[in-house]
Structure formats: C-alpha cells, structure tokens
C-alpha atoms as one frame of an Amber mdcrd trajectory, in Angstrom:
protein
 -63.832  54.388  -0.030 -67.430  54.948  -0.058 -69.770  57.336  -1.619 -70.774
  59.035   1.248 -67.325  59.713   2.476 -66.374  60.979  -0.955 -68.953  63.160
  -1.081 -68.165  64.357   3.110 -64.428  65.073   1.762 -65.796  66.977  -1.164
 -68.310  68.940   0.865 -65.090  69.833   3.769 -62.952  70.685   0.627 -65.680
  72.865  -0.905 -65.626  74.629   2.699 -62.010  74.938   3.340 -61.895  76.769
  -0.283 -64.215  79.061   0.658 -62.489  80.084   3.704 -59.201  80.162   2.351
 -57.194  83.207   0.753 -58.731  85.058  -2.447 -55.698  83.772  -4.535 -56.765
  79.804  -3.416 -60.241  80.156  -4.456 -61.340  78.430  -7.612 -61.409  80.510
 -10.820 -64.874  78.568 -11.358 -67.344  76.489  -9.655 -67.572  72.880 -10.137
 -70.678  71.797 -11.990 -71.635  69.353  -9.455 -69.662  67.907  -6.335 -69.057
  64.599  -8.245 -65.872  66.702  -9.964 -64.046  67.117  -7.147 -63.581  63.164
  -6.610 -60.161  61.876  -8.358 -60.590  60.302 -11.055 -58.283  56.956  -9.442
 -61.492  56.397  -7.955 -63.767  55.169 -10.999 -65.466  52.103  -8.946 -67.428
  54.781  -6.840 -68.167  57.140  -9.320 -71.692  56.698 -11.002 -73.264  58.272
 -13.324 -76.855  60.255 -12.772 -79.694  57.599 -12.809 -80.887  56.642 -16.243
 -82.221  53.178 -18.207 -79.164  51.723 -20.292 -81.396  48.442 -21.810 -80.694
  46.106 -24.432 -83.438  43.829 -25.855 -82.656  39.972 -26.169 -83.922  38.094
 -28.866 -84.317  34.272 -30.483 -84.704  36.058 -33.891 -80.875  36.788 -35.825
 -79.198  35.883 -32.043 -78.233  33.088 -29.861 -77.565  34.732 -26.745 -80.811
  32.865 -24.978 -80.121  29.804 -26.549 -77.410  28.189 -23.552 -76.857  28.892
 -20.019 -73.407  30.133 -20.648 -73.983  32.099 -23.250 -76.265  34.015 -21.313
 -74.297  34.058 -18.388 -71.641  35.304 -20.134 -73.219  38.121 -21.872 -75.333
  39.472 -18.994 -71.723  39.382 -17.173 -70.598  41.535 -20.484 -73.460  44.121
 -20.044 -72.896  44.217 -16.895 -68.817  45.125 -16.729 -69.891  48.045 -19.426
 -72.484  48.811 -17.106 -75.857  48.508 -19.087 -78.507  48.161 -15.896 -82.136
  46.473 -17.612 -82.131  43.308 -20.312 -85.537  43.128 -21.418 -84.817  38.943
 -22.625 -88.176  37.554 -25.340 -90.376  35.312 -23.487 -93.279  34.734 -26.157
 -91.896  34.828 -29.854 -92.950  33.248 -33.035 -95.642  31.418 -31.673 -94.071
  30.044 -28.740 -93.056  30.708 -25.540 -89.391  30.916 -24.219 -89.938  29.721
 -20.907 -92.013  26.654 -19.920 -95.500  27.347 -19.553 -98.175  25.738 -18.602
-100.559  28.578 -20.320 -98.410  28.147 -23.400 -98.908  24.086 -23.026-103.192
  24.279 -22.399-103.245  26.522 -25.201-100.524  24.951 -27.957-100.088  21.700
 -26.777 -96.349  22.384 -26.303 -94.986  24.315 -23.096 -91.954  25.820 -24.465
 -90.265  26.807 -27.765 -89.548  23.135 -29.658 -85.796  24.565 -30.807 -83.440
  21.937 -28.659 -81.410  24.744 -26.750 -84.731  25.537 -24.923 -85.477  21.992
 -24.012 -84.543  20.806 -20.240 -84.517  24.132 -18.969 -85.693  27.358 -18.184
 -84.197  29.924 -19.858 -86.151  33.105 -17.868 -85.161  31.612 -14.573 -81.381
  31.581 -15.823 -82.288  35.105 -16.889 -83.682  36.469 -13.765 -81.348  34.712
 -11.281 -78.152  35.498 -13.251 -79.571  39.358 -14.051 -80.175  40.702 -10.043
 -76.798  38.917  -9.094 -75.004  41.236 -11.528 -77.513  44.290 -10.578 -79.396
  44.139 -13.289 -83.216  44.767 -13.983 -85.182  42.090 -15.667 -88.296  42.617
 -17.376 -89.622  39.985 -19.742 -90.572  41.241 -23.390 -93.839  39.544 -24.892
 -92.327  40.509 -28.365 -94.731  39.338 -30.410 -97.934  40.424 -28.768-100.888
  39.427 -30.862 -99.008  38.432 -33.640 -97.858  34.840 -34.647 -96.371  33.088
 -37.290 -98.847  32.795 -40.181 -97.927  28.003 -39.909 -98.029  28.460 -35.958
 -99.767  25.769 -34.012-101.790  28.408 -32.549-103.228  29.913 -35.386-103.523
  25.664 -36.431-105.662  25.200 -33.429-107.547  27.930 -33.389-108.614  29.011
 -36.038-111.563  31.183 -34.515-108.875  33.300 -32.516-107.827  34.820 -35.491
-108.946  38.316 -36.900-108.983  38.882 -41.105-109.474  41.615 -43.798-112.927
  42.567 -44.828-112.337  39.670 -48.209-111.784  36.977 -45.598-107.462  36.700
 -46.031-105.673  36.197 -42.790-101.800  36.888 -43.313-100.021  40.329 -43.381
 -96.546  40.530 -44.420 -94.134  41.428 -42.291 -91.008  42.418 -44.415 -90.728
  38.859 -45.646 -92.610  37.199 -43.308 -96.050  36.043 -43.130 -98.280  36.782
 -40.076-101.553  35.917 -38.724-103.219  37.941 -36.189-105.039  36.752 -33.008
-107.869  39.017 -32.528-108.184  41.120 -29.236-112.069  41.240 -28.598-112.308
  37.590 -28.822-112.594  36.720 -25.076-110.014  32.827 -25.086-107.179  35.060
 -26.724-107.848  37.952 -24.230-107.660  35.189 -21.565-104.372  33.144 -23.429
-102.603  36.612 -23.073-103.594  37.656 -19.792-103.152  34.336 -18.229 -99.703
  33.977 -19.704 -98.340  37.246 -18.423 -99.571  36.382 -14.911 -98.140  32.902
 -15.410 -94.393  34.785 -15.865 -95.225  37.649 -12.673 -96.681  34.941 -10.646
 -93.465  32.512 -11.048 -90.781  34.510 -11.345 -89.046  37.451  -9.841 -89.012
  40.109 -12.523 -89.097  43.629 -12.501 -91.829  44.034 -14.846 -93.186  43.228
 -18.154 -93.233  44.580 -21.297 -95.264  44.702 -24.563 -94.193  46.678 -27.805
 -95.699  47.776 -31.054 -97.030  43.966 -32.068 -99.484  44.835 -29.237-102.570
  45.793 -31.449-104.642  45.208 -34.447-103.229  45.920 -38.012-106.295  48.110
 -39.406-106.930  46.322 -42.669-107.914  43.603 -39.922-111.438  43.258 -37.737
-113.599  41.912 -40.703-113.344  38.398 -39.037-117.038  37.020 -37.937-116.608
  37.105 -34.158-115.447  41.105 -34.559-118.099  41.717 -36.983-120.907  40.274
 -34.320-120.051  42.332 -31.962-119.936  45.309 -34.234-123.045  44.669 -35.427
-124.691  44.205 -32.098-123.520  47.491 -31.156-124.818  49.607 -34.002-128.353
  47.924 -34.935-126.935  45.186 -37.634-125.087  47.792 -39.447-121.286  46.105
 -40.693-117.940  47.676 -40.383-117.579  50.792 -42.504-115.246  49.097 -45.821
-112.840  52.314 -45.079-110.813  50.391 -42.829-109.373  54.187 -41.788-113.031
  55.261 -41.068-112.602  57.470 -37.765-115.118  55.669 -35.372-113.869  52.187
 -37.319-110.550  52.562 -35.343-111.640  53.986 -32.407-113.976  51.236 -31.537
-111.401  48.480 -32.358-108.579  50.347 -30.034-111.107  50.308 -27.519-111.535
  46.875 -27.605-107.382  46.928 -27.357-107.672  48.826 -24.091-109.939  47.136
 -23.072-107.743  44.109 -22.858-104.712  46.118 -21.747-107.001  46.895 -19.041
-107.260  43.343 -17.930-103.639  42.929 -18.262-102.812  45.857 -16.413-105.159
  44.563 -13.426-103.894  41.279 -13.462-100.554  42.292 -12.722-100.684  44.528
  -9.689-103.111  42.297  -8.059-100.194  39.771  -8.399 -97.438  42.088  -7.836
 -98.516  45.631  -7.236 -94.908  47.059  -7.979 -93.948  45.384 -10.945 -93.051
  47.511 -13.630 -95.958  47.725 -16.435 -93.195  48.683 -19.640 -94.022  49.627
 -23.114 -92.693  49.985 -26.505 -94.558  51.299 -28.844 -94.188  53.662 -32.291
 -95.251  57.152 -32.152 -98.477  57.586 -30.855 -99.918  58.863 -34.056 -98.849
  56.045 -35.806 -99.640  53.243 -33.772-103.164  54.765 -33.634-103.793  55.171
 -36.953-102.477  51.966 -38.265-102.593  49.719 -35.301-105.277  51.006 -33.398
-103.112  51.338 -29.972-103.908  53.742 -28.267-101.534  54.120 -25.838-101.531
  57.564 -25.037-105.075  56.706 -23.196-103.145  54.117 -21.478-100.617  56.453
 -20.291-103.008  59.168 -19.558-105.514  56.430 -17.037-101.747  55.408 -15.137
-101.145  52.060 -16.559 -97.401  52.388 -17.764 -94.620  52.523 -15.367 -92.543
  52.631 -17.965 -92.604  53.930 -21.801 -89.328  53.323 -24.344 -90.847  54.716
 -28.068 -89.399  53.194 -30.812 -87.388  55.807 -33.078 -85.447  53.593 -35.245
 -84.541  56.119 -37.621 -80.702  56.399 -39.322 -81.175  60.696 -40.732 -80.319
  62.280 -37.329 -82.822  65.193 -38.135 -85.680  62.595 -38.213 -84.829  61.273
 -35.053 -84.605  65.096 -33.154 -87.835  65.689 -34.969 -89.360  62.510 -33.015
 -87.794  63.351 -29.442 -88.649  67.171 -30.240 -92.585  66.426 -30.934 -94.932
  68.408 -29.131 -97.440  65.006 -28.589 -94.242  63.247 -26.750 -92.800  66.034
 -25.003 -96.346  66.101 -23.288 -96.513  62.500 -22.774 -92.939  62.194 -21.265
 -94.374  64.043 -18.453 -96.222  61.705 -17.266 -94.168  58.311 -16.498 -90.214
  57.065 -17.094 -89.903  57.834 -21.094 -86.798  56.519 -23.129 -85.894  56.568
 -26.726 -85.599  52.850 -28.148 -82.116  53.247 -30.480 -81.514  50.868 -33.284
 -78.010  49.520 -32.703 -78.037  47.089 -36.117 -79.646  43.773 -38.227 -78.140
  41.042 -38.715 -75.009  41.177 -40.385 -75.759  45.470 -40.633 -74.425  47.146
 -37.053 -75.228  50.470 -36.931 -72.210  52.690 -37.406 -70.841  53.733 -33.803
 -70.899  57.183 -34.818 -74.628  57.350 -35.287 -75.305  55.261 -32.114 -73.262
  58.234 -30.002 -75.017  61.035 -32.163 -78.696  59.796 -30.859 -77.480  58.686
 -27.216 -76.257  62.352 -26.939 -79.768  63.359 -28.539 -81.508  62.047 -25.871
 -79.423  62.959 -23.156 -79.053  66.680 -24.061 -83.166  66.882 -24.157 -83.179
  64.754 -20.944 -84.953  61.573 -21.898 -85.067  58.334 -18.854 -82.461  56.668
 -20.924 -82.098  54.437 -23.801 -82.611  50.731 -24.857 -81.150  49.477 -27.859
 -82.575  47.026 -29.765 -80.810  44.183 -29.889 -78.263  42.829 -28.408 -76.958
  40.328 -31.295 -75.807  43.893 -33.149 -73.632  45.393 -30.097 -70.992  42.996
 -31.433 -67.393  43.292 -30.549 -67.715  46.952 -29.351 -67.675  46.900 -25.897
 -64.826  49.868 -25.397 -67.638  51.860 -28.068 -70.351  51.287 -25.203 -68.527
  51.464 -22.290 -67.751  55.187 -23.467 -71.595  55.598 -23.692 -71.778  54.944
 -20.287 -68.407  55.440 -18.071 -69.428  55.044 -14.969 -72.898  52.525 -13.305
 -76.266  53.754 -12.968 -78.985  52.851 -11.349 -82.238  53.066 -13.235 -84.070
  56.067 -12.661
C-alpha cells in the first residue's frame, strides 16, 4: 500500500467520524493523520524529514578500508535508516580517493595504506550510498591541517604558516600538526582545486569542511603572512598579542576570502551541490581559529551547517543549542547538532546519546550527525529506536 492511499483512507476515515453518531466520535484528535495508519504497516510509515548522518573516518576505524566493509556498513545504516554518510576524503596528509590534485601536489595520488591501493574508495562510496538512498557528501576532515612528517609540509615548506618565534607544530591531543597557511595563494589553489577535482568527478551531494578549516591564532607570524601584513599597514608587523582584535580579524578575512573561492568553484561546477559545514561555536572558532563562519552564513554560502557540541554534562549541551548567537543563525540555512557517539575503545553511553537526540528534537534542530561511525558499535536495535521509521533529509 502506498502513502498516498494511506493517507486517502485516513482522510475518508477522519470524515466518516465526523459524520457519525456523538458516541463514535473520538474522545481526542489525532496529533497528525500519520496515527491513524496501523502500525502492521511500518514500511510506509516515515518519519518527518530530518538529517540522521554519521561521519566515516581512516582515524580509530576501518570501515573505508575494503569494498565490503563498506558495502556492508552503508547497507547497516541504511536498514536502521540513517539517510547522509559524510565518508573522509583528505586526512592526514593524504587523500582517500585518487587524485590527480593530490598527485601534482604530493607526488602520491592517494593515501599509501594498501587497502586504498587499486581502487577508489569515494566511487564505492557514492555508487553504493544513492543505491541504498543515501546522501553522500565528502568530508575534507583535515582542512588546513596536516601531519607535522607529511610529504606536504616536506615539499613545501613555504606553504606553511608559524608562531611569531618561528616553530611550526601545534599539538593536537598527542599529535603533532603543521599548518598550511590560507593567504598563501598555491595552498589556496591545492585546496580549491582538490574540492573541484571530487564535485567535478563524482556524483556527490555536497562537500563538507569542519573546524580544521582555519588558522590556529598563535599562527600567521610566517614570512609570506607577515609581507602581506606589512604591505597593508605601512611596514608595521603583526601586533605580538596574537588575540589583538584587528590581528584576527584580518587573518579570518584572509580565511573567507578563500572560502570564497571555494564556495565559487563549486556552484560553477555544480550549482546544487550542497556547500556543508562543521564547525565549533561561532565564538570559539573566531576567537581561536579565526573562522568566521557566521559571515559565511550570513553572505549565503552554507547549504548546510552541523555545529559541533561534543559535550557529555547534558546542561552544557542545552546551554549550546539554547544560545541566543545560534538560535539566530539556525534561521538562516539547514542547522544540526553534531553528537559525539564515542573514541576508540570509549562508546558513549546509549543513555546520553538518546538524552541529546531528544534535545535537539524537542527545540527542533535539522537533525543530527554523529561523529563517528567506528563508535556506533554493536547497537543497532539502540539506533534504530532513535529513528523508527525512514526520513528523507530535510
């Protein structure tokens, strides 16, 4: 039975009530017509339209690393009826996909680990994700960031930014980073080229770029950034206050300014791919990343914005969803709440997971994405009770 002839029957049942005898009426209304279809019909019901994404990964997770593997687990998100995998495509240094941007530029066109050699892991992804219904928008996880031993950072040296004593590598948690500096004008073209490389050559939905997409602000002392500082305010260097006001302003213009490119890039390509985002906080990713992505939401560029409130104290994570600065910015394109589901080895407890799903539903949010998919584990009954029924993506 379809979905418009449930809904007919419900409509003539609704109507047959209502012309009935007082004592057949219903003591109540039903909250929408969707509860008067019997529940021995669960294949047509679906839920109202909202992103259920899951980020994959070649950091703590396999799932990219063999055709059936991914297969498989696209089929798995797809029976508990996730509807968007946002799969890495550029990650520690390399890219996931062969590229011939990636090759010009590193001298290798793909990831060297051997379950991405002799084939093309995004095409598996893309063709395998719209048979099963799903959306497919790459992720360039790590943005401007690489490894601080990466070949790129090897090659060119001159693409990378530094602090104001000349040092290069910032600590993530454990691991050492480099960098590459937005102003200078072969990384702007690197990036931009390789997301047109990925729209231009394969079907997605859209693409994405998260947090990494910035500049740390102990960084811009590098020579190239301090030229161009320079030329701009007659000789004078970069104020040493790395949180000096018009300090970060000027370098997250020079971040727009290549978001800009990006942005243009893409819909010349393909005019309705999805531009995605997934940043921190506003506030935050300003003030120490110099993103400022509220501009970029406020000049049209994102079709799509998932913030980033990995946060375990459920009254932290209300506070984030219940700021004034996002409930603004929701207004103006597809918002979700990005939901940490686990580490390795550390799965979020289920409990938690439903608590901040519910969050976002009850103050309406686009949906969630949980980062990653390595942590779902062996819950699918737990998810599939997140979401009952398929939805389409808002």
């Amino acid at each position: 039975m379809g979905l418009t002839t449930l809904v007919g029957g419900a409509i003539a049942l609704l109507l047959s009530l209502s012309q009935g005898s007082q004592a057949q009426e219903p003591t109540s209304e039903p909250a929408n017509l969707f509860d008067l279809i019997s529940p021995d019909e669960p294949s047509t019901v679906m839920d109202a339209p909202e992103v259920r994404g899951v980020w994959l990964t070649n950091i703590d997770s396999d799932v990219l690393f063999s055709s059936s593997h991914l297969k498989a687990s696209l089929e798995q998100l797809a029976q508990i009826h996730f509807n968007t995998v946002y799969p890495s495509v550029w990650n520690w240094g390399y890219t996931l996909f062969p590229s011939p941007v990636a090759e010009e530029a590193l001298g290798v066109e793909v990831d060297p680990h051997p379950a991405l050699q002799q084939r093309d892991m995004l095409a598996e992804a893309v063709e395998e994700g719209h048979r099963l219904g799903l959306a497919v928008i790459p992720w360039f996880e790590f943005g401007l960031m690489v490894p601080s031993y990466s070949e790129l950072a090897r090659r060119h040296p001159d693409w990378i930014t530094a602090r104001e004593d000349g040092s290069t590598v910032v600590m993530q948690g454990r691991h050492p980073r480099r960098w590459l500096n937005p102003l200078h004008p072969q990384v702007q073209d690197f990036l931009v080229d390789l997301v047109a490389d990925v729209v231009t050559r394969y079907d997605v939905d859209g693409i994405q770029l998260d947090d990494h997409f910035g500049m740390p602000i102990e960084l811009g002392y590098d020579p190239y950034t301090v030229a161009q500082y320079q030329a701009e305010h007659d000789g004078d260097d970069p104020p040493s206050d790395r949180q000096d006001a018009e300090w970060i302003e000027w370098r997250s213009q020079h971040v727009t300014a290549l978001m800009e490119r990006i942005v243009q890039r893409v819909q010349a390509i393909k005019p309705d791919c999805i531009i995605s985002l997934s940043p921190n906080p506003s506030d935050f990713a300003y003030q120490n990343y110099a993103q400022d992505w509220n501009s970029w939401l406020e000049k049209g560029w994102l079709d799509e914005l998932i913030v980033q409130v990995y946060r375990s104290d459920l009254s932290s994570f209300t506070s984030v969803l219940d700021d004034s600065t996002l409930q603004a910015q929701r207004q103006q394109t597809l918002t979700s709440i990005g939901i940490l589901t686990g580490l390795k080895n550390s799965p979020t407890p289920a409990p938690q997971i439903r608590e901040q799903v519910e969050t976002a539903r009850d103050r309406q949010y686009s949906g969630v994405s949980f980062f990653f998919y390595e942590s779902l584990g062996d819950r699918n009954e737990f998810y599939q009770s997140l979401f009952p029924h398929p939805a389409p993506r808002t």
